[in-house]
N, C-alpha and C positions, 0 to 999 in steps of 0.2 A: 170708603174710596181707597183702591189702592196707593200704596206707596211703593216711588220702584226709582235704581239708579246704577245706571252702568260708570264703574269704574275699570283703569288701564292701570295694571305694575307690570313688573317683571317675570310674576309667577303669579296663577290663579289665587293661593294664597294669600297675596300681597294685594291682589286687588279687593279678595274679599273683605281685609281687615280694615283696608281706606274704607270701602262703600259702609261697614259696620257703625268706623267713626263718624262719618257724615249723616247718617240715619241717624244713630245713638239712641239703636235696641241692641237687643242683644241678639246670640245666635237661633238659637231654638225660634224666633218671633219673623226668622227670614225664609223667604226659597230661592236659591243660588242657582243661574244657569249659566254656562263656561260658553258665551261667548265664542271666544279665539281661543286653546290652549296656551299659542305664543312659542317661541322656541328660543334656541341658544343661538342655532348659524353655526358657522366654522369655523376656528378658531374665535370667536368672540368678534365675527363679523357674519350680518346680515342677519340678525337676531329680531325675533319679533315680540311685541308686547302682549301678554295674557288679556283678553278683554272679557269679564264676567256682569251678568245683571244681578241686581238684589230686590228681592221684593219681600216688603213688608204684609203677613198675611192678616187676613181677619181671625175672630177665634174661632171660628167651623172649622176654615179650612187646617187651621192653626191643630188643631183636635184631630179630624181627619188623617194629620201626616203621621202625627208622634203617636197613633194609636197600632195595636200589637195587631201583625200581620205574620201570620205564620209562613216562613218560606220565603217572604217578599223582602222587597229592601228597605232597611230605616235611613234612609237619607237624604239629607234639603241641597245635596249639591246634586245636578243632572247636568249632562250634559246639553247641548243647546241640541235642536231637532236639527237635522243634515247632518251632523257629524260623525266621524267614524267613530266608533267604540275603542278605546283603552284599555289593556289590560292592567289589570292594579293586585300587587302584593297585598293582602290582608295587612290594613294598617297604614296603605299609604293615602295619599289624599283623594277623595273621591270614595273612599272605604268607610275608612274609620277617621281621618285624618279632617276631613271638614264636617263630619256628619253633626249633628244635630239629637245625638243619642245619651247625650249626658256624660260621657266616658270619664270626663275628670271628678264631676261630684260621685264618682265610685271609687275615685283611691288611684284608677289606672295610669302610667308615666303618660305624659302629654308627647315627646317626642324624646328620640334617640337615636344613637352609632352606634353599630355594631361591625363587630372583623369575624367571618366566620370562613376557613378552608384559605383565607385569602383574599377572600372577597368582601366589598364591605357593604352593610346590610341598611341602610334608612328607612327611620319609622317616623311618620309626619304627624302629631296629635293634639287635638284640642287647637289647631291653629299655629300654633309656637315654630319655626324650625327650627332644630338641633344646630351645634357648635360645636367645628372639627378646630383643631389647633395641628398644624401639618409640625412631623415631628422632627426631631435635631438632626442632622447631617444629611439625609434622604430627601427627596426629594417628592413632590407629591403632587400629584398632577389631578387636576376636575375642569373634565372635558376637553384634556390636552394641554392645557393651559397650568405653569405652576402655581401652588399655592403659597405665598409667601406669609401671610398670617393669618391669623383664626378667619373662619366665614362661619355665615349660618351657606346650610347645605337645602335645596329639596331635594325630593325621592327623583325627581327624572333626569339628577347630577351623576356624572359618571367619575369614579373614581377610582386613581391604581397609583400605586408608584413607579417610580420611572426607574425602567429596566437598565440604565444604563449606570455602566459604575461609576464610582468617584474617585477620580485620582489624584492623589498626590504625589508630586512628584519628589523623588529623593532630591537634597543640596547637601553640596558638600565644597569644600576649600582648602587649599594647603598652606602654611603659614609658616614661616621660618622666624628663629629667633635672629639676634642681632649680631651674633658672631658667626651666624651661615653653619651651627654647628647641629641643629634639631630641625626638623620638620614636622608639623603638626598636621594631621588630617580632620579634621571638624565634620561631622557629618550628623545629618536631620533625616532619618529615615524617611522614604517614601515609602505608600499603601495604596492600596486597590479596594475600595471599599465596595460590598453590593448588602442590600438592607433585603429583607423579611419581613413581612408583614405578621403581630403576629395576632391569634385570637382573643378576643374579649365581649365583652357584653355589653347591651344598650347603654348608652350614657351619656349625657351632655352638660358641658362640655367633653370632648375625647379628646384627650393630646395620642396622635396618633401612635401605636406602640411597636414598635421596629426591632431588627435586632440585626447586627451588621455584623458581616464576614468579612475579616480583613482580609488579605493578602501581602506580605510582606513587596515591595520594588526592590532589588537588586541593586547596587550599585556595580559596574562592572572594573574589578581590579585594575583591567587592561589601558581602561579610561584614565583614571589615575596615575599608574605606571607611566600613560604616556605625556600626561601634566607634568611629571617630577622630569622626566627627559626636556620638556619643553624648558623647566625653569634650571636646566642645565645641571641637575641631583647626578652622581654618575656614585656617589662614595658612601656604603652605611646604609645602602636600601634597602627593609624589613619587610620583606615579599609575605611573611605571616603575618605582619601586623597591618597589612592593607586588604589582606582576606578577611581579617578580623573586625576594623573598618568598614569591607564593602557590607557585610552580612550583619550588622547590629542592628538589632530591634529597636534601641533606643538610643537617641540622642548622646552621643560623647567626643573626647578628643582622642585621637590614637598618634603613638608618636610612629610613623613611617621609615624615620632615617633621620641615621644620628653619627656624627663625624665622630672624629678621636680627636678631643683638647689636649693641647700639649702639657707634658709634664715640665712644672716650673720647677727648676734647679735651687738651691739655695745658698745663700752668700756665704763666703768663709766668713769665720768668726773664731775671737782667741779666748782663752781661759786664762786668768792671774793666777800667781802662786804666792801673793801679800795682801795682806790685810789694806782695800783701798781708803777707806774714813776712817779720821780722824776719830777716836774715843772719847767722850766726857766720862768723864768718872764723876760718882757721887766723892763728898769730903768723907774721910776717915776718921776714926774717934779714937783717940790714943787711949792708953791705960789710965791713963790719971782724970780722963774725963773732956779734957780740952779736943778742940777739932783742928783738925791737921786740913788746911785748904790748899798744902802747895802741891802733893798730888793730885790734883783734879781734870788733865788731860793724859792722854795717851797715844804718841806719834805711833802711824806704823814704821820699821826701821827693816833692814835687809842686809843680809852679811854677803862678802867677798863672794863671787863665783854661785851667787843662790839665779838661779832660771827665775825669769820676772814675769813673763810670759810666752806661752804656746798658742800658735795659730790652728789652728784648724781648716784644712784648702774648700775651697768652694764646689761645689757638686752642679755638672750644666745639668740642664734638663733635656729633655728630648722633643722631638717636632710631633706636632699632630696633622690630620688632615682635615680640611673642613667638606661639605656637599658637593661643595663643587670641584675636589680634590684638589685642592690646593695647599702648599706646606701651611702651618701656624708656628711660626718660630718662639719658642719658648725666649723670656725676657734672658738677656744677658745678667750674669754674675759677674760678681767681683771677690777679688780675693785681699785678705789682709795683706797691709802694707805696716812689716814697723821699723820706726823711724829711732836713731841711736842719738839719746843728748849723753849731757855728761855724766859720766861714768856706768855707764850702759854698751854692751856692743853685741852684735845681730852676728847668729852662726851662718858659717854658710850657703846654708839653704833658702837663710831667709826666715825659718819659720820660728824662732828660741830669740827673747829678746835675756842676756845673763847680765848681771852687776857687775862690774868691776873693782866696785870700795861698799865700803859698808856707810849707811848710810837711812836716810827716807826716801821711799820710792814715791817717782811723781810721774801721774799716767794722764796723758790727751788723748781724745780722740775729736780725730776731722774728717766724718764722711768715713773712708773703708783705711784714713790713714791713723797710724796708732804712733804718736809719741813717748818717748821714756825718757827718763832721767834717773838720777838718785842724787840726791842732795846730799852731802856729808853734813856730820855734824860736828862741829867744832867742841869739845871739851876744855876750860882753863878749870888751870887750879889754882887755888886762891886770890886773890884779889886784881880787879885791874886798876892798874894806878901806873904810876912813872916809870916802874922796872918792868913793865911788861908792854907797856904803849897803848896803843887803842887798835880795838880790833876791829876789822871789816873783814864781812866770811860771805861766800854767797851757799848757804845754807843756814841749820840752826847753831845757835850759840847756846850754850851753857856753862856759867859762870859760877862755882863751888863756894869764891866768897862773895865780896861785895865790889861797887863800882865808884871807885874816891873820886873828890871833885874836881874839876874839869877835864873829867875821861869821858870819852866818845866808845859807843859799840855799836856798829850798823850790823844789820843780819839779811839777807836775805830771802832767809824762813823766820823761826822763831827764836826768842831769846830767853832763855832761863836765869834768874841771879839767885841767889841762896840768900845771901847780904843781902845790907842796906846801898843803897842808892843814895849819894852826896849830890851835889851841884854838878850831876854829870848828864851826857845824852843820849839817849835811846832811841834809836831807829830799828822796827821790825818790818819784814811784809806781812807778818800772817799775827803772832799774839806776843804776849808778854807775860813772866808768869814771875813775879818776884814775894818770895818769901818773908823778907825784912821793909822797912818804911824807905818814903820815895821823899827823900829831903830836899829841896832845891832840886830837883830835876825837871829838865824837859824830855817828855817823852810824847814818841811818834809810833803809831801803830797802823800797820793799812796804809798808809797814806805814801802815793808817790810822785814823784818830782813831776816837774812841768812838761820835762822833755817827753819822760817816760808817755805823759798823757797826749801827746800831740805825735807822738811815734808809732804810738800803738794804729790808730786807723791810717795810716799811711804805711806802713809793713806790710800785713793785711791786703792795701791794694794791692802795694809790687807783687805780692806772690803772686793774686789771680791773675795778674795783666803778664807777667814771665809767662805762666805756664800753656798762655795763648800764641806769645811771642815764640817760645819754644817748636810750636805745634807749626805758625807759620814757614818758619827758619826749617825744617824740617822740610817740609812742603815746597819751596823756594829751591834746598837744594838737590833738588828730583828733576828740575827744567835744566834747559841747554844752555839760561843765560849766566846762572851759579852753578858754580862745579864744585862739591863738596871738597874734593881735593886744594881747588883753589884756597877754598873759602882757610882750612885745615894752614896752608902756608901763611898767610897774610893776614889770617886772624877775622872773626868776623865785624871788624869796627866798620867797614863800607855797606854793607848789610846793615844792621842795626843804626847807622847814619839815615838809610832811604825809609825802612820800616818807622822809624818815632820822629821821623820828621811828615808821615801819612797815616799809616791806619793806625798809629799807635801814639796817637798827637798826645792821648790821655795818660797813657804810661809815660813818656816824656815828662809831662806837666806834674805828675804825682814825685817823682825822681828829681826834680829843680825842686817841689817845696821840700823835701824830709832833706835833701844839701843842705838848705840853709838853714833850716831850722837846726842840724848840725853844724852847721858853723858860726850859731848865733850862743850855744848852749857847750860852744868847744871846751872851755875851762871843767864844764862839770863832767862831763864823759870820762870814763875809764878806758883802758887799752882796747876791751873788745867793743867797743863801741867807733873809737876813732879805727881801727880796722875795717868796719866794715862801712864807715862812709869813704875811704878812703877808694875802697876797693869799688864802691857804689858810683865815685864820682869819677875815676880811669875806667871803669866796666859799660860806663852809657853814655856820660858827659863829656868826656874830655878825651875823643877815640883819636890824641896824635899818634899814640904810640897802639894800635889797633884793636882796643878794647878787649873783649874775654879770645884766648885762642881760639877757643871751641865750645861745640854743644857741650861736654859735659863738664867745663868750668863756670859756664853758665848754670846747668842742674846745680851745682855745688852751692854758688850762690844763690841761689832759691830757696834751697834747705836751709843753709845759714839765714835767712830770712825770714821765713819761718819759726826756727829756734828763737831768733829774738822778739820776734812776737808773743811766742806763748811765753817768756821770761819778763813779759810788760801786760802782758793779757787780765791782769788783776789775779787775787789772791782768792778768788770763788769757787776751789777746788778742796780748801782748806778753811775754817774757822778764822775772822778774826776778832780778840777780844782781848782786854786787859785785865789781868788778876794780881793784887797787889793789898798789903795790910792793913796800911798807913801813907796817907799822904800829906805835905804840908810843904808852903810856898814851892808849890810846882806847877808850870802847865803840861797839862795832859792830851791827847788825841789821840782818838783811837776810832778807826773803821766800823765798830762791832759794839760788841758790850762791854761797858763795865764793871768790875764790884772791887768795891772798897770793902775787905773786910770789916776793917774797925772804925775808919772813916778819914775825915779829910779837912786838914786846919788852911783856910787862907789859901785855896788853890785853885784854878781855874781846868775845870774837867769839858772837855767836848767830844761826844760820842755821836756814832749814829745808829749805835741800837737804844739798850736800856742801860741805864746804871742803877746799879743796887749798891745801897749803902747796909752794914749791917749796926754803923753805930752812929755817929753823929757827923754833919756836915756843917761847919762852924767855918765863916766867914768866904766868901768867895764867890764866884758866878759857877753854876752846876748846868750844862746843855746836851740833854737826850732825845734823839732824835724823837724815839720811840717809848719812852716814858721813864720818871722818875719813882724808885721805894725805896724809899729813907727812913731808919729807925728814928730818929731827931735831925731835925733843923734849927740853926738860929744858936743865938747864945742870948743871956740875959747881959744887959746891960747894950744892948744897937749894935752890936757887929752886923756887920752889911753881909746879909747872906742871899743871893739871889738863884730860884730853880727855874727854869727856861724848859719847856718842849715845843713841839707844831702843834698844831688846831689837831690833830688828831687822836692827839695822845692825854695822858691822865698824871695825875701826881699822886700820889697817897706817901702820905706821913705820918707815924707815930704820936709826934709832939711836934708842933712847930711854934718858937718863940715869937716875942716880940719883935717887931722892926723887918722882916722875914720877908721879900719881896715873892711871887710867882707871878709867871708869866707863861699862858699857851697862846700861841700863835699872838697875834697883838696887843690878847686881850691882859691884865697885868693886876692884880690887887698885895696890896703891904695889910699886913697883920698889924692892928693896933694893941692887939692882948694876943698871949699865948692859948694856944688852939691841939682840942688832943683830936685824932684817927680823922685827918683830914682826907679828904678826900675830892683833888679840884679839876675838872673834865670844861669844856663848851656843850652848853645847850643846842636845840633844833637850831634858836637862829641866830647862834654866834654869842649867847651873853654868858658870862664865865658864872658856872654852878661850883658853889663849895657846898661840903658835905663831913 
C-alpha cells in the first residue's frame, strides 16, 4: 500500500526535506511531485508557499525509476500534471539538485556560489542550499531586498549588488587655541565608494568577494575661507594650508592661520663689581705644627671711589596681533632702581651705584629696587680699656689688643679682638671672632633689642601704605577741589588730615603704634632714631604746623624708612657665629654657631645653631639649638655640667664624666659612671636613646 504526504515551505526544497523527516525514508525510496512551485511576490509581499507530494514507492516501481535509460531522465522530482514547464540550469533543483541519482556517494559538491563575468551562479545539490555571507561595505541585494547577514540561497534567488554608491561624507572644524593666536582645521576625509563584484568558484559558505573604487570628496577651500570670515579670522590666513586641508586623503590637523605673539621685552638688571658672600676659610697650620683658627672668615671689603654696581636698562617688547587683528600688548618692564645708604652715592644717570669710604659692601634687593651701603670698618690699636673708652661703630670693629674689664664694644657688623677679653661686653650684629680667652665676659652675637624687634614690621608697613598715600595725593591733586599750587603753599597737613582720617584709617593706626612704642623705648634710641620719630610724629600726627610741605619731602621720608628697616631687617645677608679659644665664667649668646676652640670652664653658652667644643666643657649649662660635639664633658669629682638641645637635635661626645646632666627637648638623663663616644638623639616616640 502506498505511502504518500504533501508537505508546504518556503521553497520545493524545504518541503521536500519536512515530507522526508515525517516519512523517515530516505530519498532514492520516494517520488516527488511539485505541487505549487510557490514564489517570492514583490518586494517580499504576496509571496506563496511551494506545495510538493511524497510518495513512498514499492520495490518494482522503486527498480523501474533508478534503472539506466539511455537519453531519458533519472529523476524522482516531476513536476505535477497542468503545470507549465521550467527551465533549469544543469544542477539546479529539478536536474541534479533533488534527483535521486546518487550524486553525493560519488564524491560530487552537494551545493554552491559561484561569481562568474559578474553574475552569480547557484548550484542546488543533494538537497543542501548553499551559504552566501553578503560582503563588508557593499551592499547586496536578493530579490531587491538587502542582505544583511548570511542566508542560505535557492537557484530561483536573484542576486546583484546595489548599483548605488556609498558615501561618505567629508567633516571637518576649526578650532582656535586660547590666546586667538592659531587656528586648527581638523578634517575626516570624505569617499565615494562603488564595489565590483569579483570572480570565483562554487563554494559554501561564500563571503561575497568585492572590490571597491574609492573616489576621493573634496572639501571645498571656499566653505572654509568662509567659516574663518564668519568666526571673524581677518589676520595670518594660510590660503595653502587650507588647499592642503581641503584635498588630504587622510585624516589630520592643518594649522590654517596663525597671529604674531608678541615679543616679550625683558627687565633691566644690574652686575656687582664685589665679592657678595661672606668667605669661610678652612684653619691654617702654622710652621711649628699648631692650628691657627683666627683666620677662618673672610669680609668682602671695597676701597674709595671703586663702582659697586652697574645697571643694565630694560628692553620693551614689541606688540603682536592676534586672528582677530587685534593688538597683544607685550607685559610691561621695569627698570633698575638703585637706592644710595651710607657711604654709597648714584651717578647721574642713575645707572653706577660708587663707594664713597672704604669699607664692607652691603646689597638689598626689593622687587626691581636695589639698596647699598658700605659699612666701614673700624680699626683700634691696642687695647680697650680707660684711655680709649668704649666703642660703638655702626659697622665692623676690630680690636689689635684685648678688651679689659668693664669695657663695653658694640658693633654693628662684626667684631674682631686679637686679646683676651676680661669682665667686659660684647655686642655684635653679625659674628665674633676672638683670638685670646673670654674671662668674665658677656657677650651678644645676633641678637637685637626689643625696640629693634617691634620696629621692624611696623616700618615695613609705613613704606607700603606711603607709597599708596603717595599715588593717591597725586591723583587728588589733578581735581579742581586741591590745587597743587595751593597744596605746595600750605603744606599738605589738610590733605593728609581728610586721607588717614578715611581710606587710610590703617596707616594712621600703624603711625600711633611705632609713636609710642618710640616713646616707650625713648632712653634707648640713638640720634637717628629720635630723628625720624620725631619727623614721623610732626609729618602725620601732629599737622599744627602743616605736616610734610610737599610730595617730595614726603618721598624723602619713605626712603629714610625704608633705610631703617633693612638696618633692623636681621643679619641673614651675612653669617652669624662665635669663634673664640677659651671661655670661663662667661655668658654667651650667639644667633648662629658656636666653637670653643679649647673649650669652656663654668660658663653659660646659648646658641641657636651648633656648638662645637674641641676640648673639654667643664662645669656650666651648654644650650644648642641645633646640636651639641664636644671633645669631653664633665669633671671628676660632680662639677655640674649640664648639655641642653630641642627634640630634634643629637649630642655626641668623646667622654662624658660622672654626674654630666643631658637633656633634648624634655627628655633629661645624669650619668652615674663615666661614658666614652656617647651618642644621645629621641627615639620614634620620644623616649631618649643613648648610644
Amino acid at each position: 500500500m502506498e505511502r504518500s504526504i504533501i508537505t508546504r515551505a518556503k521553497s520545493a526544497e524545504l518541503a521536500v526535506g519536512e515530507a522526508l523527516k515525517l516519512l523517515s525514508v530516505p530519498r532514492e525510496s520516494v517520488q516527488i511531485e511539485i505541487l505549487e512551485p510557490g514564489g517570492r511576490g514583490v518586494l517580499g509581499l504576496g509571496g506563496r508557499l511551494a506545495v510538493v507530494k511524497v510518495t513512498v514507492m514499492d520495490e518494482a516501481r522503486r527498480t523501474e525509476n533508478t534503472g539506466p535509460e539511455p537519453g531519458g531522465e533519472a529523476s524522482g522530482l516531476r513536476e505535477a500534471p497542468g503545470l507549465p514547464g521550467q527551465e533549469r540550469l544543469p544542477g539546479e533543483a529539478g536536474e541534479a539538485g533533488l534527483s535521486g541519482t546518487g550524486s553525493e556517494a560519488a564524491g560530487e559538491p552537494v551545493s554552491g556560489i559561484g561569481i562568474e563575468n559578474g553574475l552569480f551562479r547557484v548550484r542546488v545539490l543533494g538537497g543542501k542550499l548553499p551559504v552566501l555571507i553578503p560582503p563588508a561595505g557593499a551592499v547586496l541585494l536578493r530579490g531587491g531586498v538587502p542582505v544583511e547577514e548570511r542566508v542560505s540561497v535557492a537557484a530561483e534567488d536573484r542576486l546583484e549588488l546595489d548599483p548605488s554608491p556609498r558615501i561618505e561624507a567629508p567633516v571637518w572644524r576649526i578650532e582656535f587655541d586660547e590666546a586667538c593666536l592659531r587656528a586648527d582645521l581638523y578634517v575626516r576625509p570624505g569617499f565615494e565608494s562603488r564595489y565590483e563584484l569579483l570572480d570565483c568558484q562554487d563554494q559554501s559558505p561564500l563571503t561575497v568577494p568585492v572590490k571597491e573604487h574609492r573616489t576621493p570628496l573634496r572639501i571645498e577651500p571656499a566653505e572654509v575661507a568662509a567659516r574663518l570670515r564668519e568666526l571673524g579670522v581677518v589676520y595670518g590666513i594660510r590660503a595653502e594650508a587650507i588647499a592642503q586641508g581641503c584635498a588630504a586623503a587622510q585624516p589630520g590637523v592643518f594649522v590654517i592661520a596663525e597671529g604674531t605673539p608678541a615679543v616679550q621685552g625683558a627687565d633691566g638688571r644690574f652686575e656687582t663689581n664685589f665679592e657678595t658672600e661672606t668667605k669661610r676659610l678652612s684653619p691654617q697650620s702654622r710652621e711649628d705644627g699648631t692650628i691657627d683658627y683666627r683666620e677662618i672668615v673672610e669680609f668682602p671689603t671695597v676701597t674709595e671711589g671703586q663702582v659697586l654696581v652697574r645697571t643694565l636698562p630694560a628692553k620693551p617688547g614689541r606688540p603682536g596681533r592676534d586672528l582677530l587683528d587685534r593688538p597683544i600688548e607685550p607685559r610691561a618692564v621695569h627698570s633698575i632702581e638703585l637706592a644710595a645708604g651710607e657711604g654709597v652715592s648714584i651717578t647721574e644717570d642713575g645707572r653706577r651705584a660708587v663707594s664713597t669710604r672704604p669699607g664692607m659692601p652691603k646689597l638689598k634687593q626689593q622687587g626691581f629696587r636695589v639698596h647699598l651701603s658700605v659699612l666701614p670698618k673700624l680699626s683700634h690699636r691696642g687695647d680697650v680699656d680707660l684711655k680709649s673708652g668704649n666703642i660703638r661703630f655702626r659697622g665692623d670693629v676690630e680690636i689689635s689688643g684685648g678688651v679689659q674689664n668693664g669695657m663695653k664694644v658694640e658693633a654693628f657688623g662684626s667684631i674682631t679682638v686679637r686679646g683676651a677679653v676680661g669682665s667686659a661686653s660684647l655686642d655684635a650684629a653679625y659674628s665674633l671672632i676672638a683670638s685670646g680667652s673670654l674671662i668674665g665676659a658677656r657677650v651678644n652675637i645676633g641678637k637685637r633689642d626689643e625696640f629693634a624687634d617691634q620696629a621692624e614690621p611696623l616700618l615695613l608697613e609705613i613704606a607700603s601704605q606711603m607709597h599708596m598715600l603717595q599715588a593717591a595725593i597725586d591723583q587728588l591733586g589733578q581735581t579742581a577741589a586741591f590745587k597743587l599750587n595751593d597744596l605746595q603753599r600750605t603744606g599738605l597737613g589738610t590733605l593728609l588730615s581728610v586721607l588717614l582720617r578715611g581710606k587710610f584709617k590703617a596707616l594712621h593706626a600703624v603711625l600711633l603704634r611705632f609713636s609710642e612704642q618710640a616713646a616707650r623705648n625713648e632712653a634707648q634710641l640713638d640720634e637717628e632714631w629720635r630723628d625720624y620719630a620725631e619727623r614721623l610724629k610732626f609729618g602725620f600726627l601732629d599737622l599744627r604746623q602743616g605736616g610734610f610741605r610737599d610730595g617730595e619731602a614726603m618721598n624723602a621720608f619713605r626712603l629714610r624708612t625704608l633705610e631703617l628697616y633693612e638696618s633692623v631687617c636681621g643679619p641673614e645677608d651675612r653669617p652669624v657665629f662665635a669663634d673664640f679659644q677659651y671661655a670661663q665664667n662667661s655668658h654667651i649668646y650667639c644667633g648662629g654657631n658656636v666653637r670653643a676652640a679649647k673649650g669652656s670652664y663654668n660658663t653659660t653658652i646659648y646658641c641657636q645653631g651648633v656648638l662645637d667644643c674641641g676640648g673639654t666643657l667643664r662645669g656650666g649649662v651648654y644650650f644648642a639649638g641645633k646640636g651639641i660635639n664636644v671633645k669631653e664633658v664633665g669633671a671628676m669629682g660632680g662639677v655640674a655640667t649640664k648639655l641642653q638641645v630641642l627634640e630634634q637635635s643629637s649630642i655626641r661626645a668623646g667622654r662624658v664624666m660622672e654626674g654630666t646632666v643631658v637633656q633634648i627637648g624634655r627628655r633629661s638623663f645624669q650619668f652615674v659612671e663615666a661614658a666614652s663616644n656617647v651618642h644621645a638623639r629621641l627615639g620614634p616616640a620620644g623616649e631618649m636613646l643613648l648610644f
